[in-house]
PLY file of the C-alpha trace (Angstrom):
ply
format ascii 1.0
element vertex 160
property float x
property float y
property float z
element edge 159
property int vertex1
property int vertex2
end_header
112.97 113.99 5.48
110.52 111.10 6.36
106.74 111.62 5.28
104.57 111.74 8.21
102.93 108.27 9.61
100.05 106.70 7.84
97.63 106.16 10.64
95.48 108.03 12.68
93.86 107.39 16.08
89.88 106.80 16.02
88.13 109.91 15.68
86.17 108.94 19.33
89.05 110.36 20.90
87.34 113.97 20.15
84.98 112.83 22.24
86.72 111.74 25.10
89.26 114.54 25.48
86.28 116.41 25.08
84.93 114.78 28.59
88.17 114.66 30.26
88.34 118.33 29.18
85.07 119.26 30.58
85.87 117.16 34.12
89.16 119.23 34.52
87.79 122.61 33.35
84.84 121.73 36.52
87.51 120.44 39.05
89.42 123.75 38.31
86.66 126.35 38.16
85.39 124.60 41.74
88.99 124.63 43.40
89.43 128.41 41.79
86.00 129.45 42.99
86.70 128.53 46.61
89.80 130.30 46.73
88.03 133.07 45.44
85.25 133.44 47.93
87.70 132.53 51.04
90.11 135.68 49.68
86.57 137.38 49.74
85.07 136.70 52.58
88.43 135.98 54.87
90.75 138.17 53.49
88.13 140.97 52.39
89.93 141.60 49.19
87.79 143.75 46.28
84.90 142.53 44.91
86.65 142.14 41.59
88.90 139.78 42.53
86.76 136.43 41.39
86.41 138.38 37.80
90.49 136.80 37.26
89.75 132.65 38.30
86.10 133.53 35.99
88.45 134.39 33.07
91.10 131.85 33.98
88.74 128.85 33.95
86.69 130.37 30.57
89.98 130.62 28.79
91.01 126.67 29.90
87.55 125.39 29.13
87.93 126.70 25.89
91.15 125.51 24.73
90.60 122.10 26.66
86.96 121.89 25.07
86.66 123.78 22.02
90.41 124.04 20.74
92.84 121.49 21.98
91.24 117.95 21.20
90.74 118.57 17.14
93.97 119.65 17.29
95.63 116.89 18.87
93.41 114.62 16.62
94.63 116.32 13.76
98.55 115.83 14.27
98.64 112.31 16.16
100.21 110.20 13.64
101.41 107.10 14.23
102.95 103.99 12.23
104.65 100.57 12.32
106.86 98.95 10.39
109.24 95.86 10.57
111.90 97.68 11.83
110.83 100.70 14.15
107.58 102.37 15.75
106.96 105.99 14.01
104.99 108.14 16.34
104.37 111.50 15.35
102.03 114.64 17.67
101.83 118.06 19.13
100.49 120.63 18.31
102.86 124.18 18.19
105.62 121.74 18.67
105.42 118.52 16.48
107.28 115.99 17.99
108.61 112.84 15.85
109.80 109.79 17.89
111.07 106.37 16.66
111.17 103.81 18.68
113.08 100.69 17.07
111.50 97.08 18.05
114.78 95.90 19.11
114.56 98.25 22.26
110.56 97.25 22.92
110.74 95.29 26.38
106.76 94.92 26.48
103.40 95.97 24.94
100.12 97.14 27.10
96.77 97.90 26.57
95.00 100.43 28.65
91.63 101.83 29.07
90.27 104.18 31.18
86.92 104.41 32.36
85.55 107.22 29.75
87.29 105.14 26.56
85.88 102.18 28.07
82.77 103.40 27.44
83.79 104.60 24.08
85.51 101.59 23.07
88.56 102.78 22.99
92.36 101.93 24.51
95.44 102.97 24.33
98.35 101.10 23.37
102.03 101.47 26.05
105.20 100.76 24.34
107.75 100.34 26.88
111.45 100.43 26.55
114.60 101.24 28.63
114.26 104.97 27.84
110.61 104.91 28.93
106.91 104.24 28.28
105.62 105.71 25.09
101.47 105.71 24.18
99.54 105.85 21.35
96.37 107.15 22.17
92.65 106.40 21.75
92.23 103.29 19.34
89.25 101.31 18.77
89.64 98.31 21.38
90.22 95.85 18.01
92.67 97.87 16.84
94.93 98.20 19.64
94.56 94.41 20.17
95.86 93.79 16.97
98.71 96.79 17.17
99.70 95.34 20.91
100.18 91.98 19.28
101.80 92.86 15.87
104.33 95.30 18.05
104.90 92.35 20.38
105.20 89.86 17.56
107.75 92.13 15.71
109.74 93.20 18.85
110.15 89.19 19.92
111.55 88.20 15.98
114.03 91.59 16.60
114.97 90.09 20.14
115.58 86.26 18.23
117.57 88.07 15.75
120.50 89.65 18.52
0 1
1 2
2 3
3 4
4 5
5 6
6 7
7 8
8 9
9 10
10 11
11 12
12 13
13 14
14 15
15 16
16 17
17 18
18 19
19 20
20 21
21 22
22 23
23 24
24 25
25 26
26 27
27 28
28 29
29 30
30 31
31 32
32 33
33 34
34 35
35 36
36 37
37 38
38 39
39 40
40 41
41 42
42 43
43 44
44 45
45 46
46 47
47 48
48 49
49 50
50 51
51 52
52 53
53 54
54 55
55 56
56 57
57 58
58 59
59 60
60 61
61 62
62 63
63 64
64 65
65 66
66 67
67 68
68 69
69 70
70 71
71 72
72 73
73 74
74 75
75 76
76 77
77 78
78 79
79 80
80 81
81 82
82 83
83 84
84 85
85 86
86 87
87 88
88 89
89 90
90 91
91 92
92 93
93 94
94 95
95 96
96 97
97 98
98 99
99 100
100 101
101 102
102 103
103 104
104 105
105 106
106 107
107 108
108 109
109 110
110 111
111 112
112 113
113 114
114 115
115 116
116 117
117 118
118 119
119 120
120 121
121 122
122 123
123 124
124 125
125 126
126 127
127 128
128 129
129 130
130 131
131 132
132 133
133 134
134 135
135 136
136 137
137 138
138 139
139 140
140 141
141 142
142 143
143 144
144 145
145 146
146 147
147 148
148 149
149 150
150 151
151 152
152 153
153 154
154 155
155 156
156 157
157 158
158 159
């Protein structure tokens, strides 16, 4: 069996998933809570009823705050080498994916607004089978990765 990848993505990512975790755990308790008080108020149901979304959007906040993003940080793995793209996460489930430079059709950079601001991006392999995404870099090193990936995947395309 193959040891895991070398590298890891930038520790700011805590951070961010930490923010996009907080943003969706708001959006959710705000769409939950008006469902709640229209089944109260329109449909007269018990006055217990809002105790369930309460619990459903403290259990989410939790694992999307408090839980999930060390987690993720802890098992994103990723490498590259001459040959292939090693990308390793998950968290119950680790998934393992290779992704050999021959198939690579192009190489993005992306950043949202919140990793902007964190100078961070992400890098977007794409292939035939699909787009695949390393996560959360520091800006230079995603630069670097996009180009090296590129670089590789146009001496593998020379090659057939």
């Amino acid at each position: 069996m193959r040891s895991e990848p070398a590298e890891r993505i930038d520790p700011r990512a805590l951070r961010v998933w930490i923010i996009n975790g907080t943003i969706k755990t708001i959006v959710l308790a705000v769409v939950l809570g008006i469902s709640a008080a229209v089944a109260l108020m329109v449909f007269h149901w018990p006055g217990w009823v809002p105790v369930i979304p309460a619990v459903i959007v403290l259990l989410y906040g939790t694992l999307e705050i408090g839980v999930l993003p060390e987690l993720r940080w802890k098992y994103w793995r990723y490498e590259v080498s001459e040959e292939e793209v090693d990308l390793q996460r998950g968290i119950w489930l680790l998934k393992r994916t290779l992704l050999p430079l021959a198939r690579v059709q192009h190489v993005d950079t992306r950043q949202g607004l919140i990793m902007r601001r964190y100078g961070l991006a992400s890098v977007a392999i794409s292939t035939a089978a699909g787009v695949h995404e390393i996560p959360a870099l520091s800006v230079e090193v995603a630069d670097e990765l996009r180009d090296k990936i590129s670089r590789l995947a146009r001496t593998h395309e020379n090659e057939l």
